[in-house]
PyMOL Python script that loads the backbone (N, CA, C, O; Angstrom):
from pymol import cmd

cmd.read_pdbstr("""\
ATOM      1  N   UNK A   1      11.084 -11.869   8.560  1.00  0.00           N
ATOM      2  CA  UNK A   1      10.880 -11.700   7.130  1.00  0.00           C
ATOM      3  C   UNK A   1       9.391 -11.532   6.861  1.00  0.00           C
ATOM      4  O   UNK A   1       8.519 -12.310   7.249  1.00  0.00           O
ATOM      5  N   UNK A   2       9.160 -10.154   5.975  1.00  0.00           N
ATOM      6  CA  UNK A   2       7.798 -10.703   5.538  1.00  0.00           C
ATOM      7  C   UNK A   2       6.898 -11.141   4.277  1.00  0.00           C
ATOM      8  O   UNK A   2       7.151 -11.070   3.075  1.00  0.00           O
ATOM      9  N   UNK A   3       5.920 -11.550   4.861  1.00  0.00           N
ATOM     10  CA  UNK A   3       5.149 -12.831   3.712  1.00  0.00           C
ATOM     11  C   UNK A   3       5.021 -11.291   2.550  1.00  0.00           C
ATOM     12  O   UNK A   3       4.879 -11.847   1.461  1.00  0.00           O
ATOM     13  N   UNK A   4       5.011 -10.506   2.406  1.00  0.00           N
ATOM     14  CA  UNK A   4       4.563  -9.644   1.532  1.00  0.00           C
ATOM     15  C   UNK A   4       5.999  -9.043   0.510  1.00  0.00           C
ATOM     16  O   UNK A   4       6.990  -8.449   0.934  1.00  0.00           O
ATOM     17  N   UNK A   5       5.743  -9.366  -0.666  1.00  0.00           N
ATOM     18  CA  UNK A   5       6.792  -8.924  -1.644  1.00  0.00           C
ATOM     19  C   UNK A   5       6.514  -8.250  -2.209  1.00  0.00           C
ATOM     20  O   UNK A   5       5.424  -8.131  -2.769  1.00  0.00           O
ATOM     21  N   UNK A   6       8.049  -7.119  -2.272  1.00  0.00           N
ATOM     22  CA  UNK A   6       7.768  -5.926  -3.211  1.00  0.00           C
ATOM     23  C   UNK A   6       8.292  -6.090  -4.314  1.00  0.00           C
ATOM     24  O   UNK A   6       9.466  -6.460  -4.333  1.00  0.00           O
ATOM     25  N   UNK A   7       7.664  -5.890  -5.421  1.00  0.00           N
ATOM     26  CA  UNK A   7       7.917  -5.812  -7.009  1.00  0.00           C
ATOM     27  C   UNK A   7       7.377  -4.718  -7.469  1.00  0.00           C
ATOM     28  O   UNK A   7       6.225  -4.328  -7.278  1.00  0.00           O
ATOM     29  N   UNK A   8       8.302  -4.165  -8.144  1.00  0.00           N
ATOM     30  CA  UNK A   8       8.141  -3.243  -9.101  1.00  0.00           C
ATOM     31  C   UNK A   8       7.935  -3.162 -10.465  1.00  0.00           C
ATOM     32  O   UNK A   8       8.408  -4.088 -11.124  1.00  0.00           O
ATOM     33  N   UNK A   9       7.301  -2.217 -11.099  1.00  0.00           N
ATOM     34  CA  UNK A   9       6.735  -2.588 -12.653  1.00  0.00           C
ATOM     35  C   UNK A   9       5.551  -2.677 -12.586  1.00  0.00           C
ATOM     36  O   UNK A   9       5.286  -3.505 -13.457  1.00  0.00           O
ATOM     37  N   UNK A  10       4.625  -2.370 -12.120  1.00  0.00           N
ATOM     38  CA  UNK A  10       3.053  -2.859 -11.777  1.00  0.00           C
ATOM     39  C   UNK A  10       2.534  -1.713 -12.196  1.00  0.00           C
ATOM     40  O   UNK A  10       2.759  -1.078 -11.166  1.00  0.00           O
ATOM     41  N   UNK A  11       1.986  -0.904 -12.936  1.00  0.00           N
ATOM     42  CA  UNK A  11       1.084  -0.278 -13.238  1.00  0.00           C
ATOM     43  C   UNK A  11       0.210  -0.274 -12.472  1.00  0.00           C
ATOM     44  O   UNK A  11      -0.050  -1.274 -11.803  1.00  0.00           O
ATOM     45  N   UNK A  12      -0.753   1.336 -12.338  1.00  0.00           N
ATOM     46  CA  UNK A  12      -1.811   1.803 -11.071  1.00  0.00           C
ATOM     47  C   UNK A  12      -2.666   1.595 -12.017  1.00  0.00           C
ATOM     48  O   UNK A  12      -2.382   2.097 -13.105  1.00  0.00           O
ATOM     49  N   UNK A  13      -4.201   0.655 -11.882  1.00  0.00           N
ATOM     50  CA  UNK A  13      -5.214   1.220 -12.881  1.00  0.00           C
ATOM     51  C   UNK A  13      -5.818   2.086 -12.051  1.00  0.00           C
ATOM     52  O   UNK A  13      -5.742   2.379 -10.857  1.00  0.00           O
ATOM     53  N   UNK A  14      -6.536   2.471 -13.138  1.00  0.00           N
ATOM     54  CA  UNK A  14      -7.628   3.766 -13.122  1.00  0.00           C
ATOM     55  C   UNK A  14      -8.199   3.567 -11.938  1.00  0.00           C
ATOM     56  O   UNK A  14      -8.012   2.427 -11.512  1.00  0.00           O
ATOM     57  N   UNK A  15      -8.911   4.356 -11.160  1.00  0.00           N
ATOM     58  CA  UNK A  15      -9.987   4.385  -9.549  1.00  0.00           C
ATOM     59  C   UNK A  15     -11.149   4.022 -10.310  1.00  0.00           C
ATOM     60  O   UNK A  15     -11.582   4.961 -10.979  1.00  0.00           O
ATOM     61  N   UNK A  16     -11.747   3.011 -10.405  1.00  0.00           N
ATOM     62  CA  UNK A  16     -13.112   3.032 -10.164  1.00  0.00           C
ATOM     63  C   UNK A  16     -14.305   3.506  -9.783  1.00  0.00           C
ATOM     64  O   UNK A  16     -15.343   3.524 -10.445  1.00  0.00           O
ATOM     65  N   UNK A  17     -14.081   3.967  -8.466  1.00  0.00           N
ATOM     66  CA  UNK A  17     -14.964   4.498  -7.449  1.00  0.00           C
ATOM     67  C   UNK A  17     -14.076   5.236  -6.751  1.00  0.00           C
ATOM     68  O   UNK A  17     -12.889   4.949  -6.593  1.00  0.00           O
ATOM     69  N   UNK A  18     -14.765   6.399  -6.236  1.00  0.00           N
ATOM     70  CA  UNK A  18     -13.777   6.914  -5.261  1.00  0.00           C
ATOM     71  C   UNK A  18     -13.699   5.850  -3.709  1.00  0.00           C
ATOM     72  O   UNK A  18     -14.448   5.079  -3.110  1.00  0.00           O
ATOM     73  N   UNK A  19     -12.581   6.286  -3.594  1.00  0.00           N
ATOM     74  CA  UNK A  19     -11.631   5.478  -2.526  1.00  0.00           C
ATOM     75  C   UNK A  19     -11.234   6.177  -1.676  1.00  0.00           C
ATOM     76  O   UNK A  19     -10.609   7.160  -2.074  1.00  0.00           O
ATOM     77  N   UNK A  20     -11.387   6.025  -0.289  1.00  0.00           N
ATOM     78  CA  UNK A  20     -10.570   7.035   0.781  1.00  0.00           C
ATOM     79  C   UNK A  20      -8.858   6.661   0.488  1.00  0.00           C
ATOM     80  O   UNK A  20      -8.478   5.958  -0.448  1.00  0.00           O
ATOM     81  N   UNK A  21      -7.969   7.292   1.493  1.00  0.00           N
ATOM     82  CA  UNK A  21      -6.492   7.119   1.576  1.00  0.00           C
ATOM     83  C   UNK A  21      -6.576   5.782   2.500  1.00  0.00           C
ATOM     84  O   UNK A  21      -7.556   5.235   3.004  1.00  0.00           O
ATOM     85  N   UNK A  22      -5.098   5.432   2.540  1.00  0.00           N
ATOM     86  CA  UNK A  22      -4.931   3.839   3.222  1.00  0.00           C
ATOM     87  C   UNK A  22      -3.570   4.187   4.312  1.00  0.00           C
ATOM     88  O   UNK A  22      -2.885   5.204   4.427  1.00  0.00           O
ATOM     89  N   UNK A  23      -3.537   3.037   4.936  1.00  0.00           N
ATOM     90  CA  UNK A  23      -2.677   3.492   6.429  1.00  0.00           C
ATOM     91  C   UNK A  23      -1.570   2.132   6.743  1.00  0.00           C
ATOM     92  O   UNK A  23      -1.673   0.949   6.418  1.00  0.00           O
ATOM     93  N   UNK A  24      -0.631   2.767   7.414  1.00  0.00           N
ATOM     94  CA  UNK A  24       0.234   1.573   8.206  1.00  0.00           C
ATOM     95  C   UNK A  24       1.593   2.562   9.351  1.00  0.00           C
ATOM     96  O   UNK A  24       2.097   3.676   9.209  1.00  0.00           O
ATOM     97  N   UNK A  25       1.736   1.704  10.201  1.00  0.00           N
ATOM     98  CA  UNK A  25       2.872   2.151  11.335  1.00  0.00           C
ATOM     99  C   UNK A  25       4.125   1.226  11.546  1.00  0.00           C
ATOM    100  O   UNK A  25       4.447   0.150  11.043  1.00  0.00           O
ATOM    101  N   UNK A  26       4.793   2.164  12.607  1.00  0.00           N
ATOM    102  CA  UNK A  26       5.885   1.285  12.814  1.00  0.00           C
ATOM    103  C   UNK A  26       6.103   0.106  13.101  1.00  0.00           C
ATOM    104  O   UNK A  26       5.218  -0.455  13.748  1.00  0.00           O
ATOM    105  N   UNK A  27       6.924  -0.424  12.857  1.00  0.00           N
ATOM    106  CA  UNK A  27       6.625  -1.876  13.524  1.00  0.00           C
ATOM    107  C   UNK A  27       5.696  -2.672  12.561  1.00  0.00           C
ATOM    108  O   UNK A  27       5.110  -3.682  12.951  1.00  0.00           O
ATOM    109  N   UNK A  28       5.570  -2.172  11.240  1.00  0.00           N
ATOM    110  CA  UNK A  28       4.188  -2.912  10.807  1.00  0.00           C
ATOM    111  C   UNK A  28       4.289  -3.820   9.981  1.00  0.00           C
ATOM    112  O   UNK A  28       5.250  -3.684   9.225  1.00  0.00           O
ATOM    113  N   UNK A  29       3.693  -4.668   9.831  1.00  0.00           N
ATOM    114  CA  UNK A  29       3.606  -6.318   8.787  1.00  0.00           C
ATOM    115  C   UNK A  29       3.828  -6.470   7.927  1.00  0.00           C
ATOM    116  O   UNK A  29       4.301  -7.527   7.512  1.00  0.00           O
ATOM    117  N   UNK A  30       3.525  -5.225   7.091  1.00  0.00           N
ATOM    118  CA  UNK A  30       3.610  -4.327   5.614  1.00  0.00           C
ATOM    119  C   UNK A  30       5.194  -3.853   5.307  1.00  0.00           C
ATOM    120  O   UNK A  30       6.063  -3.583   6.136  1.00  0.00           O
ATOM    121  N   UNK A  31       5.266  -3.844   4.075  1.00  0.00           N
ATOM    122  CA  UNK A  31       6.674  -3.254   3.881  1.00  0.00           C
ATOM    123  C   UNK A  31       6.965  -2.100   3.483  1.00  0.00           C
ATOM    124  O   UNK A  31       7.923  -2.007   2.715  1.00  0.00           O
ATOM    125  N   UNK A  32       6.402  -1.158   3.790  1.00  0.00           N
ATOM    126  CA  UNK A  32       6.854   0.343   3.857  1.00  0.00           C
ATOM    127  C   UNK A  32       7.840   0.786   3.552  1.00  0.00           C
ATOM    128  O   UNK A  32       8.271   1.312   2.526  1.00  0.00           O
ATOM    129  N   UNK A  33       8.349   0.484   4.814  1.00  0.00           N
ATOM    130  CA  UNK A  33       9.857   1.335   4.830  1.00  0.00           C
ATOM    131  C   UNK A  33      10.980   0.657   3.585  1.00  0.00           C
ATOM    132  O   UNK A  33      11.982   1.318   3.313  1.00  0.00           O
ATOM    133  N   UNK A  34      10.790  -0.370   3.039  1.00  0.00           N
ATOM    134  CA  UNK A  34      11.273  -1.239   2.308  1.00  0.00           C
ATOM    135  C   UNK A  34      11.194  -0.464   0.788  1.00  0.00           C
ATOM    136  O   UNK A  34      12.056  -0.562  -0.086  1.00  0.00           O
ATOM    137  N   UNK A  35       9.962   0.317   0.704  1.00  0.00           N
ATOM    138  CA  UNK A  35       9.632   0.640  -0.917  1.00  0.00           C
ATOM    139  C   UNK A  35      10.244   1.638  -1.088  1.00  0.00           C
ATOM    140  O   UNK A  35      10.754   2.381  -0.250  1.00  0.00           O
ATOM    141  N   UNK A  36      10.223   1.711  -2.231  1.00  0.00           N
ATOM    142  CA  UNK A  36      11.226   3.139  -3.541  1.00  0.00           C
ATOM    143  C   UNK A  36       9.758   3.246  -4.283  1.00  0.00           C
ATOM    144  O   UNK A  36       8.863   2.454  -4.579  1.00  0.00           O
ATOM    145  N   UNK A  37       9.979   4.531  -4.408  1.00  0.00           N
ATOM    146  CA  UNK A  37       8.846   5.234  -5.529  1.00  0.00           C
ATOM    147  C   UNK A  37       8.652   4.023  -6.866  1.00  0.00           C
ATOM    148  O   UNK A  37       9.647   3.579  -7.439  1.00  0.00           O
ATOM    149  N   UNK A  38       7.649   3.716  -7.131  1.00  0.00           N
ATOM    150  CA  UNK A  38       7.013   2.937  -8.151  1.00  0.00           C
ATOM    151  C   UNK A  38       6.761   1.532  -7.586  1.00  0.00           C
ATOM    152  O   UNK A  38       5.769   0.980  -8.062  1.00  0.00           O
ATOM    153  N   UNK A  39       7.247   1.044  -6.942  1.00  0.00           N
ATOM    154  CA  UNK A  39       7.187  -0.421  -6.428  1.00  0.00           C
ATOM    155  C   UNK A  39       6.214  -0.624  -5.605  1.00  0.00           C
ATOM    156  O   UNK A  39       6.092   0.205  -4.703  1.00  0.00           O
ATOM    157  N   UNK A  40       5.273  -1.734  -5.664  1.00  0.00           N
ATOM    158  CA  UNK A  40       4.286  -2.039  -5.247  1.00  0.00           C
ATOM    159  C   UNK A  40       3.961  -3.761  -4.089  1.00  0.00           C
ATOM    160  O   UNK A  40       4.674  -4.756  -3.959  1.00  0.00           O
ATOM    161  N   UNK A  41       2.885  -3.483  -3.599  1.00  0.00           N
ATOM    162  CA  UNK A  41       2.620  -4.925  -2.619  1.00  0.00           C
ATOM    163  C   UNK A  41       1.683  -5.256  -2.639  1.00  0.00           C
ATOM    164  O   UNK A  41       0.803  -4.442  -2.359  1.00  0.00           O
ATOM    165  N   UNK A  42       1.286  -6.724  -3.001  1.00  0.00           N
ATOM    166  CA  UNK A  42      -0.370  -7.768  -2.652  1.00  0.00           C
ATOM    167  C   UNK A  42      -0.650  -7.833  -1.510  1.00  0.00           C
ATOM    168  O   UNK A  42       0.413  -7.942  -0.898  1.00  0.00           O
ATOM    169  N   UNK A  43      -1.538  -7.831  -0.782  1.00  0.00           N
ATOM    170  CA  UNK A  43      -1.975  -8.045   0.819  1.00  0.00           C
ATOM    171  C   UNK A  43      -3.066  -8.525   0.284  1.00  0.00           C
ATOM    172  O   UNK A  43      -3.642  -7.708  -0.435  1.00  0.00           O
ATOM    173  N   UNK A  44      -3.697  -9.828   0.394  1.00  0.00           N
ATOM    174  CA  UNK A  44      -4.350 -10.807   0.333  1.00  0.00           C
ATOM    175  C   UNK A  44      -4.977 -10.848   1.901  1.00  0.00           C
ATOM    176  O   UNK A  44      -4.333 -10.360   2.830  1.00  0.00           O
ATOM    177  N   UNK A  45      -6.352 -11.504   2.115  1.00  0.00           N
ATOM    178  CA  UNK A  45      -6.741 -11.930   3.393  1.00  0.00           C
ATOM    179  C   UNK A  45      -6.846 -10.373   4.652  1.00  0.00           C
ATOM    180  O   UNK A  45      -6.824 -10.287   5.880  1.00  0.00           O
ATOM    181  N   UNK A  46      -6.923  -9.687   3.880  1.00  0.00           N
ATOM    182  CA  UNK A  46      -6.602  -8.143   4.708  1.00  0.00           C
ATOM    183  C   UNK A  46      -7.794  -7.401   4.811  1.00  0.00           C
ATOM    184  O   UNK A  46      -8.305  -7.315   3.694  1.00  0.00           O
ATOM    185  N   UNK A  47      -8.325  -6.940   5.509  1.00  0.00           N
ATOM    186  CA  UNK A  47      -9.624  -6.299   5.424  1.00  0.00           C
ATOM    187  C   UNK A  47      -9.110  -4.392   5.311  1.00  0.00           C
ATOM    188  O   UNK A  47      -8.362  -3.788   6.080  1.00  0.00           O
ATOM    189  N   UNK A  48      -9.951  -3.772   3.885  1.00  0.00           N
ATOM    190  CA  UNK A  48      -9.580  -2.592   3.270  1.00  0.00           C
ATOM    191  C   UNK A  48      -9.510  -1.095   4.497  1.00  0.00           C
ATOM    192  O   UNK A  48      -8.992   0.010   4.340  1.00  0.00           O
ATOM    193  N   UNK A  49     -10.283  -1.687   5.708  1.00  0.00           N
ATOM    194  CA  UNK A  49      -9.939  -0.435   6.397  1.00  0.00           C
ATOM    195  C   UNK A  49      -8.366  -0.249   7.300  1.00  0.00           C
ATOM    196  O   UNK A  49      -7.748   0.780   7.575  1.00  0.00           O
ATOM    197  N   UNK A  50      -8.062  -1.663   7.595  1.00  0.00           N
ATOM    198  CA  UNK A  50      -7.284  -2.378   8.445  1.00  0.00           C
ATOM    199  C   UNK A  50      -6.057  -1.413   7.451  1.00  0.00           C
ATOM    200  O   UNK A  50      -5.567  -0.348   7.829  1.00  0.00           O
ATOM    201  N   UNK A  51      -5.817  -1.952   6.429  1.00  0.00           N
ATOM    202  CA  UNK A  51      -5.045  -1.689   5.303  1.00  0.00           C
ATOM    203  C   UNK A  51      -4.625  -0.178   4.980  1.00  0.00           C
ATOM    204  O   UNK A  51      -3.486   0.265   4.828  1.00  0.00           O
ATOM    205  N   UNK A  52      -5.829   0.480   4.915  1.00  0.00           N
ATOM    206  CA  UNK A  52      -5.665   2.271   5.128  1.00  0.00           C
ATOM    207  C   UNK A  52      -5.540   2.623   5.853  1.00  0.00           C
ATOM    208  O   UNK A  52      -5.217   3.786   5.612  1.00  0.00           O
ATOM    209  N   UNK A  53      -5.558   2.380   7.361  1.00  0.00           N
ATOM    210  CA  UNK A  53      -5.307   2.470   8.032  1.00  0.00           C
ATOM    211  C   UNK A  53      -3.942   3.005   8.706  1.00  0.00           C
ATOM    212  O   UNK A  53      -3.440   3.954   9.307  1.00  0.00           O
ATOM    213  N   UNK A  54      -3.677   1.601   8.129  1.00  0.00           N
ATOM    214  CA  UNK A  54      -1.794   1.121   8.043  1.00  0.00           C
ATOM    215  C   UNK A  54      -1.068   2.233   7.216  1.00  0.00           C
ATOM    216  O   UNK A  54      -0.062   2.738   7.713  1.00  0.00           O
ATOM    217  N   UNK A  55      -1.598   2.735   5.737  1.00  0.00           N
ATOM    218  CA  UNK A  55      -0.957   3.064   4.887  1.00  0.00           C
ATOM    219  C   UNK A  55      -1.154   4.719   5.274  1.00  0.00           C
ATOM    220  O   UNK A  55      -0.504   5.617   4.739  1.00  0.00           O
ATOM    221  N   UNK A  56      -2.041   4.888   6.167  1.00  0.00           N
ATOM    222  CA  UNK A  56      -2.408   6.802   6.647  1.00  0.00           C
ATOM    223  C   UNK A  56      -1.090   6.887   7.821  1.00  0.00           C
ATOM    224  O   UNK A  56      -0.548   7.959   8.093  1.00  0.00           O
ATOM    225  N   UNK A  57      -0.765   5.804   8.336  1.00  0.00           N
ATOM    226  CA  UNK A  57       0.263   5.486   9.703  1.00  0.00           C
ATOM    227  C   UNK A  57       1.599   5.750   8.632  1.00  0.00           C
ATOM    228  O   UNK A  57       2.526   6.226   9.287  1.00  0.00           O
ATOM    229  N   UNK A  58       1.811   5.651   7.783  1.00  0.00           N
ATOM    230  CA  UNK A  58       3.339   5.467   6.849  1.00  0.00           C
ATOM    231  C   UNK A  58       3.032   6.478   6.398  1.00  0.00           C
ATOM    232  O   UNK A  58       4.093   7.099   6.345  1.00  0.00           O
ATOM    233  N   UNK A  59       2.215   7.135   5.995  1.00  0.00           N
ATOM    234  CA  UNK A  59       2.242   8.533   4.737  1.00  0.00           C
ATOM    235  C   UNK A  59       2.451   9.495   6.369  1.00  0.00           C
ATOM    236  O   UNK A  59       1.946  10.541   5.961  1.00  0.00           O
ATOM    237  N   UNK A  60       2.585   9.605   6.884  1.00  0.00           N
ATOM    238  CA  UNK A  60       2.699  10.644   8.410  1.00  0.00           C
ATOM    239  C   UNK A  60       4.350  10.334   9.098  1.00  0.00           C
ATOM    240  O   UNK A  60       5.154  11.145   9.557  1.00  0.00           O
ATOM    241  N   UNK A  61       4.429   9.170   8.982  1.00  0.00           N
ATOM    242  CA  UNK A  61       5.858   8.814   9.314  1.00  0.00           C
ATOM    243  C   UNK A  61       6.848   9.042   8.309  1.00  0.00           C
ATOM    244  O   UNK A  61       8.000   9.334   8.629  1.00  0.00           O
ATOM    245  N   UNK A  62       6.395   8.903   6.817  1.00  0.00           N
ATOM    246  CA  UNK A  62       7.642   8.934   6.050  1.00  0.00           C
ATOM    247  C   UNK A  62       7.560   9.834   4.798  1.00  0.00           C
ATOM    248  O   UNK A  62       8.311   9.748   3.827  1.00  0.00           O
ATOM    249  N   UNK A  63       6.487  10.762   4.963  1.00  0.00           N
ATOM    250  CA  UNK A  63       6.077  11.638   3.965  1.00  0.00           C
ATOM    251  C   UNK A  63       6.166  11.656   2.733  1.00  0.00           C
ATOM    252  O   UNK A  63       6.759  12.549   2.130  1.00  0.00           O
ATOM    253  N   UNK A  64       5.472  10.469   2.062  1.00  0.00           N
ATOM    254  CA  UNK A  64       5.460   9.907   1.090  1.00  0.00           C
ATOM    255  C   UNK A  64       3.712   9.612   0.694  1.00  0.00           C
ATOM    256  O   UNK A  64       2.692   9.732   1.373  1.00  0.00           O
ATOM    257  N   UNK A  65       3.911   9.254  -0.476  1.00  0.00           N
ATOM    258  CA  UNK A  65       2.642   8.926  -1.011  1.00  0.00           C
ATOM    259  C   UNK A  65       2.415   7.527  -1.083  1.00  0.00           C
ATOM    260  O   UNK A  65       3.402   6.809  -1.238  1.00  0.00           O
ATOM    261  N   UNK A  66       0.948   6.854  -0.970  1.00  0.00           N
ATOM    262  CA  UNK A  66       0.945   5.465  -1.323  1.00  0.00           C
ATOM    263  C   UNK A  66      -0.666   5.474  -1.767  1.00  0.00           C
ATOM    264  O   UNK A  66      -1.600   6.127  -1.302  1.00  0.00           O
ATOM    265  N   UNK A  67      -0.624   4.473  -2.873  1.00  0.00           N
ATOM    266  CA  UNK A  67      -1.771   4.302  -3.725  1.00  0.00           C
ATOM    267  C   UNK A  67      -2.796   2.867  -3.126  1.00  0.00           C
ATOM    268  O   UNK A  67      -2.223   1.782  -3.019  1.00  0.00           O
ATOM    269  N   UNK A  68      -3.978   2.952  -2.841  1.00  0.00           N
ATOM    270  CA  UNK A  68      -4.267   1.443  -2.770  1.00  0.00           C
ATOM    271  C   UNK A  68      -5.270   1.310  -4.114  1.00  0.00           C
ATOM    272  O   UNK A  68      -5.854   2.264  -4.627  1.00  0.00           O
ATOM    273  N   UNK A  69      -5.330   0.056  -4.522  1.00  0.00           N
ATOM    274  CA  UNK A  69      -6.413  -0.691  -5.583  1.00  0.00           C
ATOM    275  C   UNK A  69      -6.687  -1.851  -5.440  1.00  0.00           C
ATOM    276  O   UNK A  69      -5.831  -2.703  -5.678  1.00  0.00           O
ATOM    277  N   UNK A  70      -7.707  -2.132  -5.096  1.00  0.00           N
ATOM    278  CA  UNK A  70      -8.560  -3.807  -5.171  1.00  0.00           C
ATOM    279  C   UNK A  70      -7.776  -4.515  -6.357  1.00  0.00           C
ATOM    280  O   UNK A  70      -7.311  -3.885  -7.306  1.00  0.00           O
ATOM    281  N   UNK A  71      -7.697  -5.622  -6.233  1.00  0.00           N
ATOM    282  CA  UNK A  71      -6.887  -6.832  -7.392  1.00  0.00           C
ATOM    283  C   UNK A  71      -6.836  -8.056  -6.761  1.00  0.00           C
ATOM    284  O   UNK A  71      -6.279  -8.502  -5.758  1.00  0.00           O
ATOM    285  N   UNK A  72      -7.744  -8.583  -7.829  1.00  0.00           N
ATOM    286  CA  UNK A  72      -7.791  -9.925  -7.284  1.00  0.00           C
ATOM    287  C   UNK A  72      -9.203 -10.304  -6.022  1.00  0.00           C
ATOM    288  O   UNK A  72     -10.389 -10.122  -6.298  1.00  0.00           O
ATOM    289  N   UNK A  73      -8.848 -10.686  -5.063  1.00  0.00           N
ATOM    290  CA  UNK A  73      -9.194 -10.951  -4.115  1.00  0.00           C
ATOM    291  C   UNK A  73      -8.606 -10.221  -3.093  1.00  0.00           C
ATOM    292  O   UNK A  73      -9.112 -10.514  -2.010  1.00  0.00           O
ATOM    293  N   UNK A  74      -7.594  -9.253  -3.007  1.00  0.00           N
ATOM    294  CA  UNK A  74      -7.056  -8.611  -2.156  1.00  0.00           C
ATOM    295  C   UNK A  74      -6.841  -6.847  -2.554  1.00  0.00           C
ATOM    296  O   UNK A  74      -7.762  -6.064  -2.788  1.00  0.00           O
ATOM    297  N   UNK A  75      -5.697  -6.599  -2.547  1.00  0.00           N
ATOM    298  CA  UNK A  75      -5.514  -5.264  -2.622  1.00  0.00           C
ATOM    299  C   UNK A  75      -3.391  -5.108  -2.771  1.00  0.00           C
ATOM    300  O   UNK A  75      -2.406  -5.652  -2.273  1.00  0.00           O
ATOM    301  N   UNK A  76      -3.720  -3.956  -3.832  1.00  0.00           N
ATOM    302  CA  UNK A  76      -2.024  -3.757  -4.008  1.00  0.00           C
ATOM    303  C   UNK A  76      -2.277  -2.287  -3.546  1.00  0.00           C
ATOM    304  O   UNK A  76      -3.303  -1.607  -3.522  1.00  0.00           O
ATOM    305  N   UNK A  77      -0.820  -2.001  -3.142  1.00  0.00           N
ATOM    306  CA  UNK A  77      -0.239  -0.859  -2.491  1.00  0.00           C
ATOM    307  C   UNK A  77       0.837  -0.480  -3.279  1.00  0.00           C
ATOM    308  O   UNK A  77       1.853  -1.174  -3.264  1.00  0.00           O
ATOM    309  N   UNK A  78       0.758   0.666  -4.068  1.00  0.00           N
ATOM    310  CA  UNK A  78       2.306   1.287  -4.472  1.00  0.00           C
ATOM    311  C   UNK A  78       2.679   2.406  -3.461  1.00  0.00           C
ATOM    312  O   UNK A  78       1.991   3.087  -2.701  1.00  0.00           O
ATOM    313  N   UNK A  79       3.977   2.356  -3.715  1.00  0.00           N
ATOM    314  CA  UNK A  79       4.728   3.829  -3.346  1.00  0.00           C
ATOM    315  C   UNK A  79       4.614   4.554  -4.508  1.00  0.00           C
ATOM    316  O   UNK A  79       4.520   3.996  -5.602  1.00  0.00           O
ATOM    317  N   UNK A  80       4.616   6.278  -4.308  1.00  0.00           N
ATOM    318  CA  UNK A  80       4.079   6.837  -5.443  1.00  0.00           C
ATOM    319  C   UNK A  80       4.669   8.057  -4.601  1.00  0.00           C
ATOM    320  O   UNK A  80       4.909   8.213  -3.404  1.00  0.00           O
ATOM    321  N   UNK A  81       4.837   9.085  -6.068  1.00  0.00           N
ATOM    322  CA  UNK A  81       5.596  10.956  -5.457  1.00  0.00           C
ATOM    323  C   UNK A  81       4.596  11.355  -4.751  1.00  0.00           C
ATOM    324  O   UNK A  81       3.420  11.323  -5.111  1.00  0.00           O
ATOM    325  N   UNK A  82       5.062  11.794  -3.592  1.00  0.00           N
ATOM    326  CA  UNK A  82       3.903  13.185  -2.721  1.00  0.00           C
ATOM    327  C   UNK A  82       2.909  13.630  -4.179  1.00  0.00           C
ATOM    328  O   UNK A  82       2.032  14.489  -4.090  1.00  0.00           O
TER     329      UNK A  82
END
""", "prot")
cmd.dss("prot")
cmd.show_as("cartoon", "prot")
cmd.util.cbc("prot")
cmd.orient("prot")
């Protein structure tokens, strides 16, 4: 099971700054394969390259889009349309 929950309803704010894309793979910690378009995830304690990383590994595997934004002390991830 993982520590990371997906909820949906979360609004994307605005980019701040520009931001590169974010990454994740199979097998991965993150819940990816788990999301539907709009639904989003906290990753707390995560360092931001580690994270895009992860989320560039899922947008190649499942040809989908995913958003990252700083919040909080960590970072949320939506699923989002190509």
């Amino acid at each position: 099971m993982s520590r990371y929950q997906v909820v949906d309803n979360v609004p994307i704010p605005l980019r701040k700054t520009r931001q590169r894309p974010l990454p994740t793979i199979r097998g991965s910690k993150y819940p990816f394969y788990r999301m539907r378009h709009g639904e989003s995830f906290y990753a707390d304690g995560v360092r931001y390259a580690a994270l895009h990383s992860a989320v560039g590994k899922a947008r190649q595997r499942m040809g989908g889009g995913f958003v990252i934004r700083p919040e909080g002390g960590g970072f949320r991830v939506w699923r989002v349309e190509k």
